[in-house]
LOZA-830144 format. One record per residue (C-alpha): residue number from 1; residue in three letters; x, y, z. Coordinates in steps of 0.1 Angstrom, whole numbers, plus 5000, padded with zeros to 4 digits. Layout:
N
NODE;NUM;ALA;X;Y;Z $
...
***
This chain:
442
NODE;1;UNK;4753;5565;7571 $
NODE;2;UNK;4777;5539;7558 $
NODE;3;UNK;4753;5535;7527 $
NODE;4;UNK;4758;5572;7523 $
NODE;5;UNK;4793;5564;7524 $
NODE;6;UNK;4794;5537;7498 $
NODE;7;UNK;4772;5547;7474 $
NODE;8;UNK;4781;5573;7442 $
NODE;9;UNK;4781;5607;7443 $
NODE;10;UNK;4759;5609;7410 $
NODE;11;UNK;4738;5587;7433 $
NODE;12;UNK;4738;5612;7466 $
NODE;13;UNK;4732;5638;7442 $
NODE;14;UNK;4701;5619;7429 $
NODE;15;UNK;4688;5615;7459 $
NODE;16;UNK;4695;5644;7469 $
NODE;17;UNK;4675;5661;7446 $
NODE;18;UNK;4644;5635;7451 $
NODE;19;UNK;4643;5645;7485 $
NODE;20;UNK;4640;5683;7480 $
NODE;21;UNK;4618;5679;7451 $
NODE;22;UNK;4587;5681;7471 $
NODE;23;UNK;4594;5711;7491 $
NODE;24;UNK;4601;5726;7457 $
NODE;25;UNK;4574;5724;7439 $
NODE;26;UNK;4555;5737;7467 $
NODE;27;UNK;4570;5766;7475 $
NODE;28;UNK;4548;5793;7471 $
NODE;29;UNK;4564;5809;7444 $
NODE;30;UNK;4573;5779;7423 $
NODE;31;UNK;4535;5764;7429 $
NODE;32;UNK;4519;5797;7417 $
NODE;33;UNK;4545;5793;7387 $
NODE;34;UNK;4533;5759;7382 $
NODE;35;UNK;4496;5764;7384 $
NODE;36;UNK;4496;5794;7361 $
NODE;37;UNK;4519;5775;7334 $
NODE;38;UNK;4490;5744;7332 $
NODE;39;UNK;4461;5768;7335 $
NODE;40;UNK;4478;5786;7308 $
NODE;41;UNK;4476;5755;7282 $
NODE;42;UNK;4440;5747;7287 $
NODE;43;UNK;4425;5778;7266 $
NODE;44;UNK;4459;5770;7245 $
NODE;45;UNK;4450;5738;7236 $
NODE;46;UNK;4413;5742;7229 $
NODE;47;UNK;4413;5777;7211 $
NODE;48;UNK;4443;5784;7194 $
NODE;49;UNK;4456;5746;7187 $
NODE;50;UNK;4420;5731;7174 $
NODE;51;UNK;4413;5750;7150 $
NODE;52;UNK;4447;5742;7132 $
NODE;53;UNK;4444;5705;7137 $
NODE;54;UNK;4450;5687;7100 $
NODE;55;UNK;4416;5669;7103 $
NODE;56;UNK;4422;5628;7085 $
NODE;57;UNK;4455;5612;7075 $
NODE;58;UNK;4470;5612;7043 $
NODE;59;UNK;4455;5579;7021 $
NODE;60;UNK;4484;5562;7020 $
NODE;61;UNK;4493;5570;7055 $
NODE;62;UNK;4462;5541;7065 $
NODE;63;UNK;4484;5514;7054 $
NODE;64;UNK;4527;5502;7060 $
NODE;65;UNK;4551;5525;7048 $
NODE;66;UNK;4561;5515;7012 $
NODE;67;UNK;4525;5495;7007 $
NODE;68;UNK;4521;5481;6973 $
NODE;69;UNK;4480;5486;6980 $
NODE;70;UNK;4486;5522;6989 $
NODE;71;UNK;4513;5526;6959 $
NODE;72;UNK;4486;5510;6936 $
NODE;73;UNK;4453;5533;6953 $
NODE;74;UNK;4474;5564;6949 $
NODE;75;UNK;4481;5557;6908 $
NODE;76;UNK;4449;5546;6901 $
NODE;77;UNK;4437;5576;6917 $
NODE;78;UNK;4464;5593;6897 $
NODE;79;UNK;4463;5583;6859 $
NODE;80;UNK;4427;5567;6859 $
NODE;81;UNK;4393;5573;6869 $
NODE;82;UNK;4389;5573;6912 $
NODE;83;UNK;4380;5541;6933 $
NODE;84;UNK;4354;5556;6949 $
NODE;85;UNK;4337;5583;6931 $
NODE;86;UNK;4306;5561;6923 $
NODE;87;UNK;4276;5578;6936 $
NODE;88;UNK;4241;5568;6942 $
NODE;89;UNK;4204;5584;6942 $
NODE;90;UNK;4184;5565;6968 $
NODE;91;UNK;4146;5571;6967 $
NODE;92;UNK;4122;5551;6987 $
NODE;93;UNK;4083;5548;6991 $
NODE;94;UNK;4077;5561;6958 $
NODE;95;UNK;4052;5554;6936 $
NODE;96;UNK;4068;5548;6900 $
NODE;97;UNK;4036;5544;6882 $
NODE;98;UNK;4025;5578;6886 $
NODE;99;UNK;4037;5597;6856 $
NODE;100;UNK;4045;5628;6880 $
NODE;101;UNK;4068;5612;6897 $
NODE;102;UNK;4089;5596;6874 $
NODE;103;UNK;4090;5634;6855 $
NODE;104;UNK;4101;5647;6892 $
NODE;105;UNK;4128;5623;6892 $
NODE;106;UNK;4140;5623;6857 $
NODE;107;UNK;4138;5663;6864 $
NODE;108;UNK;4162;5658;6891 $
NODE;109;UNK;4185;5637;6871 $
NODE;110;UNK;4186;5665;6843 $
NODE;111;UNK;4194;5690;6867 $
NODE;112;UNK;4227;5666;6887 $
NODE;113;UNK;4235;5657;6847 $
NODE;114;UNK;4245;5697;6845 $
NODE;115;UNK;4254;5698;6879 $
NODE;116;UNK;4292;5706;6874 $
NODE;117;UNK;4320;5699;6885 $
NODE;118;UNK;4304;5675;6912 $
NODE;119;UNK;4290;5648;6890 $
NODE;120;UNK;4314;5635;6871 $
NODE;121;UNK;4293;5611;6843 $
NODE;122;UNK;4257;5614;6838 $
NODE;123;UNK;4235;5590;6863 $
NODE;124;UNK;4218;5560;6845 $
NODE;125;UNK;4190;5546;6857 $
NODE;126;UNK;4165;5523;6847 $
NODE;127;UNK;4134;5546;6848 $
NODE;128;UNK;4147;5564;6820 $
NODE;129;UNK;4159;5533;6796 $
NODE;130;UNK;4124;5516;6803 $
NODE;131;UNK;4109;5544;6788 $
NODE;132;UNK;4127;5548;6761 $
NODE;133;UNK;4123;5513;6754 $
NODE;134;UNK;4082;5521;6759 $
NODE;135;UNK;4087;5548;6730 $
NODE;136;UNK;4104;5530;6711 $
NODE;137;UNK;4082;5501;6709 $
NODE;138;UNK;4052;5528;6705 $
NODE;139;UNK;4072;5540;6671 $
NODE;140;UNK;4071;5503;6661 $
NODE;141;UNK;4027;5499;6662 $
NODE;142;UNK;4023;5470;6683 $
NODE;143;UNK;3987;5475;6680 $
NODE;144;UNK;3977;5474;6718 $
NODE;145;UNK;4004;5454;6726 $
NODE;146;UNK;4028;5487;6743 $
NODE;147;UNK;4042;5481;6774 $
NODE;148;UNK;4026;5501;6799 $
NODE;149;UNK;4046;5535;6809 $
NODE;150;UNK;4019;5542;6837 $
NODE;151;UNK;3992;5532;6854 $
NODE;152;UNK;3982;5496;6868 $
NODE;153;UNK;3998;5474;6835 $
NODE;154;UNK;4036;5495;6849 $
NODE;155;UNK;4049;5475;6875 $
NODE;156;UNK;4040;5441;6854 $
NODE;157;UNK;4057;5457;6820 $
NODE;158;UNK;4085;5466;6841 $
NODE;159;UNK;4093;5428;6854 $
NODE;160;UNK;4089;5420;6821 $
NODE;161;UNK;4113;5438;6806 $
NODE;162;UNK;4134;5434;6834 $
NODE;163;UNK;4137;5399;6822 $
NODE;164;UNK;4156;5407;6798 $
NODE;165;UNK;4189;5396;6789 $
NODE;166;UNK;4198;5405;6757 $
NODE;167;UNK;4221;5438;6749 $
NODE;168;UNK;4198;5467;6731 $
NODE;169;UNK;4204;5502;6723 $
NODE;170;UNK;4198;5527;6752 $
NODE;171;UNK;4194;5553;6722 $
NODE;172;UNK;4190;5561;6688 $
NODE;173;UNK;4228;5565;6677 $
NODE;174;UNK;4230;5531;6699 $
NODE;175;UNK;4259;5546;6714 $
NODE;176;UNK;4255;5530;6746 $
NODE;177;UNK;4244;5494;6752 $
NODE;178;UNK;4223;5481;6777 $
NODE;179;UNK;4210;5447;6796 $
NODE;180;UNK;4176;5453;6813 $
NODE;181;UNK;4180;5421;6834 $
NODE;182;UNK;4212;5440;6853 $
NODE;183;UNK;4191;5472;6869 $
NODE;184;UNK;4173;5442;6886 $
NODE;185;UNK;4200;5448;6913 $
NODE;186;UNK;4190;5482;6920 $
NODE;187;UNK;4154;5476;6926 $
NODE;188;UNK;4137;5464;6956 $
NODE;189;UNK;4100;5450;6953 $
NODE;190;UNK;4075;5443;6976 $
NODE;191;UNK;4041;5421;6977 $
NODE;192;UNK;4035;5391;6959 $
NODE;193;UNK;4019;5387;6917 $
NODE;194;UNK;4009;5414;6904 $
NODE;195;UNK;4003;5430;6936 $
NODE;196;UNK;4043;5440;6934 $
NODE;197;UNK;4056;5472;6940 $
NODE;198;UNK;4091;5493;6938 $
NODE;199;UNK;4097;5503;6978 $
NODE;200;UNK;4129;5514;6967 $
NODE;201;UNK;4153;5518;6940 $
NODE;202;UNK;4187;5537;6931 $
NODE;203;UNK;4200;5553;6900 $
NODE;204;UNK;4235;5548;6893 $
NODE;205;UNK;4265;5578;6886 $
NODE;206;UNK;4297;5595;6896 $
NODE;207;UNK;4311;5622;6915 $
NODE;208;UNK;4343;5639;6914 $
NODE;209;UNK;4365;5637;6942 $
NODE;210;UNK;4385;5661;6957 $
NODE;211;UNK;4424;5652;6963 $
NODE;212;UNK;4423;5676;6997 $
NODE;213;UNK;4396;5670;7024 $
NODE;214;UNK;4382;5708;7025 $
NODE;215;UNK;4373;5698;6985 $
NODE;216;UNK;4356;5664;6999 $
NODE;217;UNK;4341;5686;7026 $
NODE;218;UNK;4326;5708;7002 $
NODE;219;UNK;4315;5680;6972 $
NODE;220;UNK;4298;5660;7000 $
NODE;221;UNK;4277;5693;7010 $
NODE;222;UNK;4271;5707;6976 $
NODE;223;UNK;4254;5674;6966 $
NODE;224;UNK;4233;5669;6996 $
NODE;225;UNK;4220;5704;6987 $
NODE;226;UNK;4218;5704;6955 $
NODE;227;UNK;4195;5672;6961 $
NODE;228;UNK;4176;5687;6988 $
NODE;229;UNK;4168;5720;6966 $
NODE;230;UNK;4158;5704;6936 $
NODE;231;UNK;4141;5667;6949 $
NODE;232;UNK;4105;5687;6943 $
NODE;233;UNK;4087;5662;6972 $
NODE;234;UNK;4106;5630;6965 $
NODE;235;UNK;4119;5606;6990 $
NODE;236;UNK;4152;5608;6978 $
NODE;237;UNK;4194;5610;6990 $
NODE;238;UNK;4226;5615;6971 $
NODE;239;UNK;4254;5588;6986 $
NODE;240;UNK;4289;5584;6978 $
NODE;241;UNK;4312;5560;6998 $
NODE;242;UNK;4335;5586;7007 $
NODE;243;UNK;4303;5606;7021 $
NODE;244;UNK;4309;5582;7051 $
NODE;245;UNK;4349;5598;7058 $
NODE;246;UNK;4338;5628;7049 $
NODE;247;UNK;4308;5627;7072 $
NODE;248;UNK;4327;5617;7101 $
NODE;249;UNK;4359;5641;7095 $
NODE;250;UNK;4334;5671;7095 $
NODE;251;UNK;4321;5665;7129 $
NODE;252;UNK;4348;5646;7144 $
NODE;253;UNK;4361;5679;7166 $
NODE;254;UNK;4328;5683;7182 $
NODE;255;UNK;4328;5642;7188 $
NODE;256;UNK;4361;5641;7203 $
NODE;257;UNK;4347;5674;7227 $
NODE;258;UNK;4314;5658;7234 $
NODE;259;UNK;4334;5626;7242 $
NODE;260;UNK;4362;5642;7265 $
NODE;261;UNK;4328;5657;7283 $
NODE;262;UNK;4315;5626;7286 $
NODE;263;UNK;4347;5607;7297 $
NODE;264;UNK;4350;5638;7324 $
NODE;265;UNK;4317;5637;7337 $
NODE;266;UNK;4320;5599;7345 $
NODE;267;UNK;4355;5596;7359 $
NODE;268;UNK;4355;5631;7381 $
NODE;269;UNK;4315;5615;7397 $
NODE;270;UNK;4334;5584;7405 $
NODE;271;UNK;4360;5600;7423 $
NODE;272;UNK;4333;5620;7440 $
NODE;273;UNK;4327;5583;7459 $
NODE;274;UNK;4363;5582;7475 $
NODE;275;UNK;4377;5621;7477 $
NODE;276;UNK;4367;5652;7493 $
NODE;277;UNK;4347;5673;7466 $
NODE;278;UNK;4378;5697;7463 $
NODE;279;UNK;4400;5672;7454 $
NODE;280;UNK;4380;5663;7428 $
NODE;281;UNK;4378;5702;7416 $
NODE;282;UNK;4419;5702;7416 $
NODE;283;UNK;4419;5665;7398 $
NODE;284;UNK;4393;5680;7372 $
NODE;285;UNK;4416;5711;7365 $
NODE;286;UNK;4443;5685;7361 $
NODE;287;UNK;4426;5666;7332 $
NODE;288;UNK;4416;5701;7311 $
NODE;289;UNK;4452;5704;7316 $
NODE;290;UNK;4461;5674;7301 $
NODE;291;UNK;4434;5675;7276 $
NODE;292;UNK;4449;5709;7264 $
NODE;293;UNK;4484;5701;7263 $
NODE;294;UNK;4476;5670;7241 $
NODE;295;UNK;4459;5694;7219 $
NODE;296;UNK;4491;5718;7217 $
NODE;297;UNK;4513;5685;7213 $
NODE;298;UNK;4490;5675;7187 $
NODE;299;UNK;4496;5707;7165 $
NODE;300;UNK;4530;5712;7175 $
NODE;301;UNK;4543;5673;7163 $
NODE;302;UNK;4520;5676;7137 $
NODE;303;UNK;4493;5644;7147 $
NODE;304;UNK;4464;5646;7125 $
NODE;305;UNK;4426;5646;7139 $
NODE;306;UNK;4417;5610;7128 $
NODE;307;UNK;4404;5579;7141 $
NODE;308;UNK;4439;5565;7159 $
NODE;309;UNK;4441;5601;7176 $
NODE;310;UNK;4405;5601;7186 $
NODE;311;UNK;4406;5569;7206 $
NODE;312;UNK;4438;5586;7221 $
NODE;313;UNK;4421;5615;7232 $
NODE;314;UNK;4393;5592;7246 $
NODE;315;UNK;4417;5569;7271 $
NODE;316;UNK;4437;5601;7282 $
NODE;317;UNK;4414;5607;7306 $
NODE;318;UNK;4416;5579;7322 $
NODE;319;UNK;4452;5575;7321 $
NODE;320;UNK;4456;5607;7333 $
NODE;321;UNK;4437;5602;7368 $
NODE;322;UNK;4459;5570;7373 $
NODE;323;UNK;4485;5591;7376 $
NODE;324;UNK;4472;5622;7396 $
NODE;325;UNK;4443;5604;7421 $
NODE;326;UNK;4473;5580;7441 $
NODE;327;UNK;4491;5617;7449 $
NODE;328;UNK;4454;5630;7458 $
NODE;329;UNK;4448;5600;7478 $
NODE;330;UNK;4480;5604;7496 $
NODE;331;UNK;4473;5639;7503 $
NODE;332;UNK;4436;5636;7517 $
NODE;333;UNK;4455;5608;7544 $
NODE;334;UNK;4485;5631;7555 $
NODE;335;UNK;4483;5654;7583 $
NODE;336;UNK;4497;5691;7591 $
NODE;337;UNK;4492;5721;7570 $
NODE;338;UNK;4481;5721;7531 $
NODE;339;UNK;4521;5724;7524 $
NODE;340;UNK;4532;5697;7548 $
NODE;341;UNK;4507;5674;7533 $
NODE;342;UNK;4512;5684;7496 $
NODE;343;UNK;4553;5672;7503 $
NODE;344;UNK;4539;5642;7524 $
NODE;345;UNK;4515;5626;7494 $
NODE;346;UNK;4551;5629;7472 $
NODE;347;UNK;4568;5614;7497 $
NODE;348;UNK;4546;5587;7504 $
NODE;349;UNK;4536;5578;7464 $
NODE;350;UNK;4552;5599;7439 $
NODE;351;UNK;4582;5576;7431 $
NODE;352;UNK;4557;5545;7425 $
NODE;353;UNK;4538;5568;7405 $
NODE;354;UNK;4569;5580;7382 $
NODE;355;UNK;4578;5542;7381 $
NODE;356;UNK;4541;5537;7365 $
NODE;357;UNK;4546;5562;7342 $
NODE;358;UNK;4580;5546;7329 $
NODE;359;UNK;4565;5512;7327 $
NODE;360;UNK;4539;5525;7307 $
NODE;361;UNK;4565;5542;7286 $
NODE;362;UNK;4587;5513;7282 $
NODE;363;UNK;4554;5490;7267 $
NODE;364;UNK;4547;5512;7243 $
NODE;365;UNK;4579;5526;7231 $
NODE;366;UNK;4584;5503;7201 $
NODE;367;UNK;4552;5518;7187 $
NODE;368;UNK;4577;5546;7177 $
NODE;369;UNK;4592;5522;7153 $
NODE;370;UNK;4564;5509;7132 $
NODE;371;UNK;4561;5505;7099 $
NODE;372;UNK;4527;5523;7097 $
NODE;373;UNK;4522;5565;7099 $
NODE;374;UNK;4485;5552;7121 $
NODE;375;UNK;4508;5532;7148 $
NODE;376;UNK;4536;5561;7153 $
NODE;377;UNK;4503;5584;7162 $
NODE;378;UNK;4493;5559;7187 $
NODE;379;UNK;4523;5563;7199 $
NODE;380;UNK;4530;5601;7198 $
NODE;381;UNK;4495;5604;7211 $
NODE;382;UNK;4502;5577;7245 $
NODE;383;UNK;4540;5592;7250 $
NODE;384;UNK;4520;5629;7254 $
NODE;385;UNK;4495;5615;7275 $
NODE;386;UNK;4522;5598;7297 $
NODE;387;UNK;4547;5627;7299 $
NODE;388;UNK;4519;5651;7305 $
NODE;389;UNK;4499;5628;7333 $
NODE;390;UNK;4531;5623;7351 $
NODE;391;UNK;4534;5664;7353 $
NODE;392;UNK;4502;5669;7364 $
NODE;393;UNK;4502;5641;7388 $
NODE;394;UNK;4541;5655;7403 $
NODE;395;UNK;4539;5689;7398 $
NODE;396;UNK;4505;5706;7393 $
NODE;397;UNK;4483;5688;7417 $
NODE;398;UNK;4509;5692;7446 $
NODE;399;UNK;4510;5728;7436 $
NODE;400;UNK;4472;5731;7433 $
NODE;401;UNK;4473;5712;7469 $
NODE;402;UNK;4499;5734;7486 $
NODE;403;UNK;4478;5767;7476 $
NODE;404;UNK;4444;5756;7481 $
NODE;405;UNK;4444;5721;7501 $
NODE;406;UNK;4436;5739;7533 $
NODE;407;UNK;4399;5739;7523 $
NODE;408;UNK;4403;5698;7520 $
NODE;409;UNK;4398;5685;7556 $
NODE;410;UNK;4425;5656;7565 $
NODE;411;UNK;4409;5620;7565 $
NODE;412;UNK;4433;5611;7596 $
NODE;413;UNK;4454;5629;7619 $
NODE;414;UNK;4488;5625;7634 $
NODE;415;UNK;4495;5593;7651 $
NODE;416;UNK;4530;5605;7667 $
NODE;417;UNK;4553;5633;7668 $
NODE;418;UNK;4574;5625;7637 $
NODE;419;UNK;4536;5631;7621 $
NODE;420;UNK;4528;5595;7601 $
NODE;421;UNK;4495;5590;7591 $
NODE;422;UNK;4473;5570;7615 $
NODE;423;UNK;4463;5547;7585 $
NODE;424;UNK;4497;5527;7584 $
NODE;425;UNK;4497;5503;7615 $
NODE;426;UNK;4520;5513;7643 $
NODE;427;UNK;4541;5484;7631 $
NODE;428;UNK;4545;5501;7595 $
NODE;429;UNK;4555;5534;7611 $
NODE;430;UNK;4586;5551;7601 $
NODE;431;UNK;4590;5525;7569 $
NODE;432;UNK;4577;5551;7549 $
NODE;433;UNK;4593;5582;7560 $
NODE;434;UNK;4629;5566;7564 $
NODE;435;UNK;4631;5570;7603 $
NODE;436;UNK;4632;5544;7629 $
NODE;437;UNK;4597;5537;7642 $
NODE;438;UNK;4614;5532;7676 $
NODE;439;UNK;4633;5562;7678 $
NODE;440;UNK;4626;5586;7700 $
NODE;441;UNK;4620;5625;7688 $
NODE;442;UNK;4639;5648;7695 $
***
């Protein structure tokens, strides 16, 4: 009483309002105003807020604000040709001494050449400047002497001429210049003499790309089909290096779901070892919520779908049932009616679990300051996961409890009148509940 006394009223009013906390948020009304609120932002999150996510952060957003890598990407990208628009036929287990195939392939080439405005410059290869170099030296009457342009002699021509080193003309204007010796590092040969063999090879060009992701989206596919239609049998695939964002942007939404499945599946069967199998039904409501409200957050603060937000999305499940499965714990070990035991788990374990959630907030709070856009979403993503966690662990599943907690069977019953929980020892008693375990009830 004399602490009562002593102590602030902002500090009576504080604890005033701890106390009665738990037999607010499960009053019946409040509860059922709680519960629908969270149920409410699952289907929120996952069909209205998805399909608005931007998917991939801005270039220059991957490195520190006021980078002079990302200033120099960006005008490079700007006033000269792109960094990354070199693209690549790859054909494999091909037999380049059959005439037919090297027409199927030079056919394909033809048809990419025109192939506008994907391909950017025409793809070179050294198929087609051996054979002009076969032609030409068929124009000059070496008498027998030809290199070979199919057929057994090919593959030993080929090395030969492959050798190499000096410049020659790639055509008859001798506009272009080339060095046979340098296609040597797009061919790979296998077997020994003259036994050797192309087992694969690549033909060198350029794509355009796209400033926005749907245009990268929509190069990448274009390509890959254009390939696919007109590759006439060939072992062959059109690459680009910014096939591999692209790639991974494009399916990343059904990655982060089949992830978040996974991530589920494997924390709510744990749980299934240590809590009643409705408990685990509530705690499983509780992380769609928090799945869905990240994805509202996400939309609403404008964090794109990327690769910092994805491994986000993939630990919010697990911080979220550090939060909510102490307060379930708590509840499963209390005694009386759903209600009594909804207010008892608070009592018992919601302030350590608030204090959890503000010492995770306090360690990552200076993400907020970094210099890098890829940091501040780690931290915008961990702050949501946080704030939301500690709702679902303080408000919805006590709510969720009150209502439904009935069907959950307690784990101990009452050990006295003031109704502690059997599992404290007799000499812990009333330490937890603020009464004097020798006291007598009243």
């Amino acid at each position: 009483a004399s602490d009562e006394r002593s102590s602030s009223p902002v500090a009576r009013q504080l604890r005033s309002i701890v106390s009665s906390y738990p037999r607010f948020v499960t009053n019946r009304v409040v509860a059922v105003i709680v519960v629908c609120l969270f149920v409410a932002v699952v289907p929120l999150g996952f069909v209205l807020a998805v399909p608005r996510f931007q998917i991939g952060v801005d270039f220059e957003d991957n490195f520190p604000d006021g980078s002079y890598l990302s200033a120099y990407y960006l005008h490079t990208d700007e006033h000269f040709a792109g960094l990354s628009d070199d693209a690549l036929l790859l054909f494999e287990d091909e037999d380049w001494s059959d005439e037919d195939v090297q027409d199927r392939a030079l056919a394909l080439v033809e048809v990419l050449d025109d192939f506008q405005p994907v391909v950017k410059n025409e793809f070179r290869s050294w198929l087609a400047d051996y054979l002009r170099y076969v032609d030409v030296q068929k124009d000059l009457g070496s008498n027998g002497t030809n290199p070979a342009r199919s057929g057994k002699k090919f593959y030993k021509d080929l090395r030969t001429w492959l050798k190499r080193d000096d410049p020659e003309c790639a055509n008859s204007k001798c506009s272009r210049l080339i060095v046979p010796k340098a296609y040597t590092r797009d061919i790979v040969w296998e077997g020994d003499g003259d036994d050797r063999r192309i087992v694969a090879t690549r033909f060198r060009g350029s794509i355009n790309v796209p400033d926005t992701l749907d245009g990268r989206f929509a190069t990448m596919t274009s390509a890959r089909a254009k390939v696919a239609e007109e590759k006439a049998g060939l072992n062959v695939e059109i690459y680009s290096y910014f096939f591999v964002f692209s790639d991974r942007d494009d399916m990343i939404t059904e990655l982060i779901f089949g992830t978040l499945a996974y991530a589920a599946a494997a924390v709510l069967g744990a749980l299934l070892l240590f809590l009643h199998v409705f408990t685990v039904l509530l705690i499983g409501v509780g992380i769609a919520a928090v799945d869905g409200g990240l994805f509202c957050v996400m939309w609403l603060w404008n964090v794109p779908l990327d690769v910092s937000a994805f491994i986000c999305l993939a630990i919010s499940i697990g911080l979220a049932v550090d939060y909510v499965v102490h307060v379930a714990h708590a509840f499963e070990h209390s005694s009386g009616d759903a209600r009594e035991r909804a207010q008892e788990g608070l009592r018992e374990i919601g302030g350590s679990v608030f204090k959890g959630g503000m010492s995770t907030f306090l360690g990552i709070v200076l993400l907020s300051a970094a210099p890098s856009e890829v940091f501040r979403i780690f931290f915008k993503m961990l702050f949501s996961t946080v704030v939301l966690a500690l709702f679902i662990g303080l408000a919805l599943f006590p709510a969720l409890a009150s209502l439904f907690g009935s069907i959950i069977p307690a784990k101990t019953k009452a050990a006295d009148s003031v109704g502690v929980p059997a599992a404290y020892p007799s000499s812990q008693r009333g330490t937890h509940t603020g009464l004097d375990p020798d006291a007598t009830p009243t």
